[in-house]
C-alpha positions, -999 to +999 in steps of 0.1 A: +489-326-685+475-301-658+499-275-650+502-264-614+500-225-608+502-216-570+520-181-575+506-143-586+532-139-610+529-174-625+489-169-633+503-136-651+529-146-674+504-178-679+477-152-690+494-129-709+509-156-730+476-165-738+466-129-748+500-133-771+494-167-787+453-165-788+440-133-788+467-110-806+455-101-839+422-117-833+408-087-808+419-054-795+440-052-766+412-038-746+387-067-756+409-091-738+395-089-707+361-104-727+379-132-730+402-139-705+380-128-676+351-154-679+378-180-691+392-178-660+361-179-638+346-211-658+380-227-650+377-223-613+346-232-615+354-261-634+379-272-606+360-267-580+332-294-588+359-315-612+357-343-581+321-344-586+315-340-618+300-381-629+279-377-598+266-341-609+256-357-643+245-393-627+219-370-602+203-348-635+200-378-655+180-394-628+159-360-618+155-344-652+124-354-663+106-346-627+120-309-626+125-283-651+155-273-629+175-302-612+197-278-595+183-277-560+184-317-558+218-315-569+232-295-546+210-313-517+230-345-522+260-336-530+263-306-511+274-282-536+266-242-539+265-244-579+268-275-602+270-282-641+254-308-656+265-308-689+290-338-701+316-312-706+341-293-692+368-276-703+390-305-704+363-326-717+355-303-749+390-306-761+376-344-770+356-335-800+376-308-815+352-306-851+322-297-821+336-275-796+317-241-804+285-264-801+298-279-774+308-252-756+269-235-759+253-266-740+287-262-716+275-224-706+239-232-706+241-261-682+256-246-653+229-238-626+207-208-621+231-192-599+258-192-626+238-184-655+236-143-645+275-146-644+281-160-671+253-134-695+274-105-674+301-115-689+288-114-725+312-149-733+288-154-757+294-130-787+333-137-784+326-176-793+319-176-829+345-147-835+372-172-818+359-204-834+357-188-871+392-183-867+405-217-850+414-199-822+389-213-801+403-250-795+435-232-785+423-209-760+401-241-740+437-265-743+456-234-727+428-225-698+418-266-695+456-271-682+455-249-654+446-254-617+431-229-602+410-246-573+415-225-543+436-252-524+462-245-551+457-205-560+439-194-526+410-164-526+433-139-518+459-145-546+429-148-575+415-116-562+447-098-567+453-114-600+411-101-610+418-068-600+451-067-614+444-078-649+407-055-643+433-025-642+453-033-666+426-044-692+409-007-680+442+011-690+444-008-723+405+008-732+414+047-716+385+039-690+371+063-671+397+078-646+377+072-614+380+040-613+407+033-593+413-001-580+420+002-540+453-016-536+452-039-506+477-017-480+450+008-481+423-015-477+445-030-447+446+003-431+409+013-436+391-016-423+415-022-395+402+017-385+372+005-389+367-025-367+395-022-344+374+004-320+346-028-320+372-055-305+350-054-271+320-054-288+326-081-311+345-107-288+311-123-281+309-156-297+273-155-308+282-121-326+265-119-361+274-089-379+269-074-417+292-058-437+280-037-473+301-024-496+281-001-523+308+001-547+320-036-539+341-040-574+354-079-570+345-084-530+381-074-523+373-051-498+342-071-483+366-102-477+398-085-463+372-070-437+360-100-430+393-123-425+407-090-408+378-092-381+386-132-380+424-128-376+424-100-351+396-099-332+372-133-329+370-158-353+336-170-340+319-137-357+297-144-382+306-119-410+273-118-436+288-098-467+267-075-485+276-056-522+267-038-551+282-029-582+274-014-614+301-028-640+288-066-651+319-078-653+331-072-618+295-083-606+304-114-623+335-116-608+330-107-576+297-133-578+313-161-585+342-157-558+314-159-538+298-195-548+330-205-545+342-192-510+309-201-495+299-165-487+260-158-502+261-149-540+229-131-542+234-108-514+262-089-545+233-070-570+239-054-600+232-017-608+235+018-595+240+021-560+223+057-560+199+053-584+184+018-579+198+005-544+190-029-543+194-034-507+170-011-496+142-038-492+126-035-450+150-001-448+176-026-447+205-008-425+242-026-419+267-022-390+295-016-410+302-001-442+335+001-463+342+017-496+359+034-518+338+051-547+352+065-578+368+098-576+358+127-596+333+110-612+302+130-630+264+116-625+250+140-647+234+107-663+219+101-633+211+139-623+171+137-625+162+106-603+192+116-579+174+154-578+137+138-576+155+120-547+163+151-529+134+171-531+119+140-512+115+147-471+135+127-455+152+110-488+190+102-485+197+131-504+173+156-487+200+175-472+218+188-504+234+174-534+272+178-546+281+197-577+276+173-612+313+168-615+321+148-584+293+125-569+317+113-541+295+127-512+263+109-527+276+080-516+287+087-484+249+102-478+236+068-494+258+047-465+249+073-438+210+063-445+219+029-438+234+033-404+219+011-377+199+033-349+222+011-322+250+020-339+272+016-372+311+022-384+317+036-420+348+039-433+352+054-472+382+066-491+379+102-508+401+128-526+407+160-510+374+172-530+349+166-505+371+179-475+364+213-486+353+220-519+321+245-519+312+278-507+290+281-476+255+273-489+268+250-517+259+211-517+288+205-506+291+223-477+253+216-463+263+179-468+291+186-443+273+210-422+252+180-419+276+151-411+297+173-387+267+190-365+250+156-360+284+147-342+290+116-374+323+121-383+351+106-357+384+111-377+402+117-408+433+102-422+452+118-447+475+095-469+507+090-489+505+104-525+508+080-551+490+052-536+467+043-564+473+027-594+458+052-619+465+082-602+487+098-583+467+121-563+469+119-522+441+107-505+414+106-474+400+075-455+368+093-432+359+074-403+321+085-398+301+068-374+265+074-351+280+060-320+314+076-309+326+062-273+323+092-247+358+107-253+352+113-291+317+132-288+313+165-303+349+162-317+369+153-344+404+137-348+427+146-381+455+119-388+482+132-411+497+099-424+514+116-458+545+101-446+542+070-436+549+053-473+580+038-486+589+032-516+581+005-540+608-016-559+589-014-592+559+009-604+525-001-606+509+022-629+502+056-609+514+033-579+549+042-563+546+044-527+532+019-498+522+012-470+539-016-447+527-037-420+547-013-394+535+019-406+497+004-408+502-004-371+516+030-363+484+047-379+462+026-362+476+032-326+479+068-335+441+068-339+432+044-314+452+071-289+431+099-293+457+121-286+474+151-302+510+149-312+528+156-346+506+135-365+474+140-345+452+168-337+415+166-321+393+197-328+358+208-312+332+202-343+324+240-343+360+245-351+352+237-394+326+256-388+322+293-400+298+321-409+301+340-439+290+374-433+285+402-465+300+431-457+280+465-474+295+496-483+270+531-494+271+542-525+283+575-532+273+597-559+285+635-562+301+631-532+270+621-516+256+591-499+232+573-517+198+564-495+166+549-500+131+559-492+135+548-452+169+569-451+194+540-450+220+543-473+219+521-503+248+498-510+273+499-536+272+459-550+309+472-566+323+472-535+304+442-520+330+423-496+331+389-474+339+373-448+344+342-427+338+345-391+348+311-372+317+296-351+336+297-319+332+340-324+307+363-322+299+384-357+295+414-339+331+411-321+349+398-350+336+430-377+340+458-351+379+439-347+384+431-381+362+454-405+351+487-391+384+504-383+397+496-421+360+504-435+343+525-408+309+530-432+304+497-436+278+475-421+268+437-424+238+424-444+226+396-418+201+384-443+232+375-464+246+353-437+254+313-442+272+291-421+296+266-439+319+237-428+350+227-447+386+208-436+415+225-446+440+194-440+469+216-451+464+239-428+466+223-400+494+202-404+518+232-424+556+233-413+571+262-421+606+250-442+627+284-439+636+298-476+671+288-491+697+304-485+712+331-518+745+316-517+726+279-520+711+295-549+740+308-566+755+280-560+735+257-579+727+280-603+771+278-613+766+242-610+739+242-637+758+266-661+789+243-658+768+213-670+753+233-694+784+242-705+800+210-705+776+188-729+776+225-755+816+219-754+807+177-759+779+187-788+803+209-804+835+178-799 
């Protein structure tokens, strides 16, 4: 009997009952996304063509021995995206019990070409014999077999929360790499109604055909919440072409295969390293809108020597400087930035605070800034809650950047400070404890839309991130007196090297004979020395001074905290 399941929580419980009854024992907890995963996928797919399934079979029988792939002919007449033509499905195998691994091989292997990369991604294949050895795999196809998961009864949105979900969770289990952090749908809300909302005129025309690439596209959450978002609140005549990569095969898979069966194009999702083998780069292929959120932190030392062949290239997409190993966020934004449309495109990518300001002038990360801010790219930047994430706790960035800002945004840039706009969440998610509501969305979004300053706004001049740093010299003295070279000029002392930052907006010249000379009147700048750096100092900006407490507050709690202390020693000793 086929068991309905229309609800997030009700997929859950189903699944981790089957982790309890099948897989316990059998696998390690962080193997069970091996299973479970492509279980899950070969069930929707199962209920997606279940209506069609004699007439799938009846059409290969009759083609087979014409074509060496009867695919293309099945999906002409019966108007299908992907088929299977084996006699089986899930349901089906449960009918010759003494059979099923063998079954279940010429199950996998009969989908059509389309499927077959999902299903090798997900690497079903070594987990079969394990589970049939041990008779656990007839109870693992009974348990998925009585489920519905065809998207009129669990809808897109629901089964891409309950991927990404069970993604994280299997990803805890295994201790995976702390960067990957899941983007939880309020921030993806935010960021690509930042995104498109500016575009409303510009994409009201009905004949509008847009694309939308996500380099680190996980399951297509992102891609398909811009895309409904641009249908919902702007036109729904828009044709919205999705475009991904993604270098973990099982999210590929994933992601893939909500694609065949949401109608959007499978094969424009690739597989593989966005920085090192961009698989959308075919014709200098460029997008109009680009949303992500990359891992944070993450190192590409394994990917250091193509990534610094890349750079020393003229003109490459990282020509203009390269982060430090540790945290490759910035690559990524470069990557997006070289795939900007020369009419005009809208990025939008989440960060940590790292690439706000992280760098000395001169470092890769500043000349990547440098870069971004004096070509007049970057429109705004939103600062969010802590505590948004589910495997960290750490606050948060959503740039805007962008090669066409309307008249009133050129050659300046708009900070958003939306730390407090959260609330508080009934129950923990992980690292997740705060978020953000439909309201406080809205309230960001006319905030930036406003482009005007008040508490949470403020709108600087580009140059204003800008500084120089200037090396400030001081002559060496030995026996009292001034060391000098050949020419006369006195040598410096490197011990009593200084620096410092002079803003853009002042001369050098002013700002040492102000600041420098009457504390050090000997001293002179080494020009030669000189290097102009960019960074965002969020905290800075937005600082409110909270006075210091009070003594008597003080001393008041600290005679509260002896009398508890006091109390449970009196209730230890009792």
């Amino acid at each position: 009997m086929e068991i309905k399941i229309d609800s997030h929580s009700q997929i859950s419980s189903f699944i981790w009952n089957v982790c309890d009854d099948v897989l316990r024992g059998l696998f390690k907890q962080h193997e069970y996304g091996d299973v479970i995963l492509p279980f899950l996928v070969l069930r929707r797919l199962d209920c997606v063509i279940e209506g069609k399934k004699d007439n799938i079979i009846k059409v290969h029988q009759e083609y087979k021995d014409k074509f060496d792939d009867t695919s293309k002919i099945i999906h002409s007449k019966l108007n299908l995206k992907f088929s299977n033509y084996s006699r089986y499905d899930l349901k089906r195998l449960k009918d010759e019990p003494n059979k099923l691994s063998e079954n279940l091989y010429d199950y996998l292997s009969s989908f059509s070409t389309n499927v077959q990369d999902i299903i090798q991604n997900f690497g079903l294949q070594k987990h079969i014999d394990k589970l049939g050895s041990d008779n656990k795999l007839y109870l693992l196809v009974e348990k998925f077999s009585d489920i519905d998961l065809h998207p009129s009864t669990v809808d897109n949105h629901t089964m891409g929360n309950i991927f990404e979900e069970l993604l994280r969770k299997f990803s805890e289990m295994s201790n995976a790499t702390s960067g990957e952090h899941y983007t939880p749908r309020d921030v993806v809300n935010l960021l690509v109604s930042l995104v498109f909302s500016s575009d409303k005129e510009k994409l009201s025309d009905s004949n509008k055909i847009i694309s939308v690439y996500d380099p680190c596209c996980g399951t297509g959450g992102m891609l398909t919440i811009g895309k409904d978002w641009v249908h919902e609140n702007i036109n729904k005549e828009v044709d919205v072409n999705l475009f991904g990569q993604e270098l973990n095969p099982q999210t590929h898979a994933i992601c893939k295969s909500d694609f065949l069966i949401t109608d959007e194009e499978p094969d424009n999702i690739k597989l593989g390293s966005t920085l090192t083998n961009d698989q959308h780069s075919d014709g200098n292929r460029k997008f109009d809108y680009m949303i992500t959120n990359p891992p944070f932190g993450v190192s590409w030392k394994s990917e250091q020597k193509q990534i610094l062949n890349e750079s020393s290239e003229y003109g490459g997409r990282f020509s203009v400087g390269t982060p430090r190993v540790s945290d490759g966020s910035l690559l990524f934004l470069q990557h997006l930035i070289s795939k900007m449309e020369t009419q005009g495109s809208r990025i939008g990518i989440v960060f940590n605070g790292s690439p706000l300001f992280t760098g000395d002038s001169g470092s890769g990360e500043s000349e990547i800034r440098k870069w971004i801010i004096e070509n007049d790219w970057l429109e705004s930047v939103v600062s969010l809650p802590d505590q948004l994430f589910f495997n960290t706790g750490i606050s948060t960035y959503i740039w805007i950047v962008t090669n066409k800002k309307k008249p009133q945004r050129k050659g300046k840039v708009q900070l958003i400070d939306g730390s407090s706009f959260h609330k508080s969440m009934k129950k923990s998610l992980g690292s997740k404890r705060k978020f953000i509501d439909d309201s406080q969305r809205e309230q960001l979004l006319q905030t930036y839309q406003n482009f005007e300053e008040n508490e949470y706004s403020k709108i600087f001049d580009n140059k204003f991130f800008g500084y120089t740093k200037i090396t400030i010299e001081q002559p060496k003295v030995e026996n009292g007196q001034v060391v000098r070279d050949k020419k006369g000029n006195p040598k410096p002392d490197t011990k009593l090297r200084d620096s410092e930052r002079v803003p853009l907006s002042e001369g050098i010249e002013q700002y040492f004979s102000r600041e420098v000379e009457p504390h050090l009147p000997n001293s002179w700048i080494d020009f030669n020395k000189s290097k102009v750096g960019y960074e965002i100092n969020f905290t800075k900006y937005f600082y409110k001074y909270k006075p210091l407490r009070s003594s008597d507050d003080i001393s008041n709690n600290l005679l509260e905290l002896k009398k508890e202390s006091e109390n449970l020693l009196n209730l230890i000793m009792d």
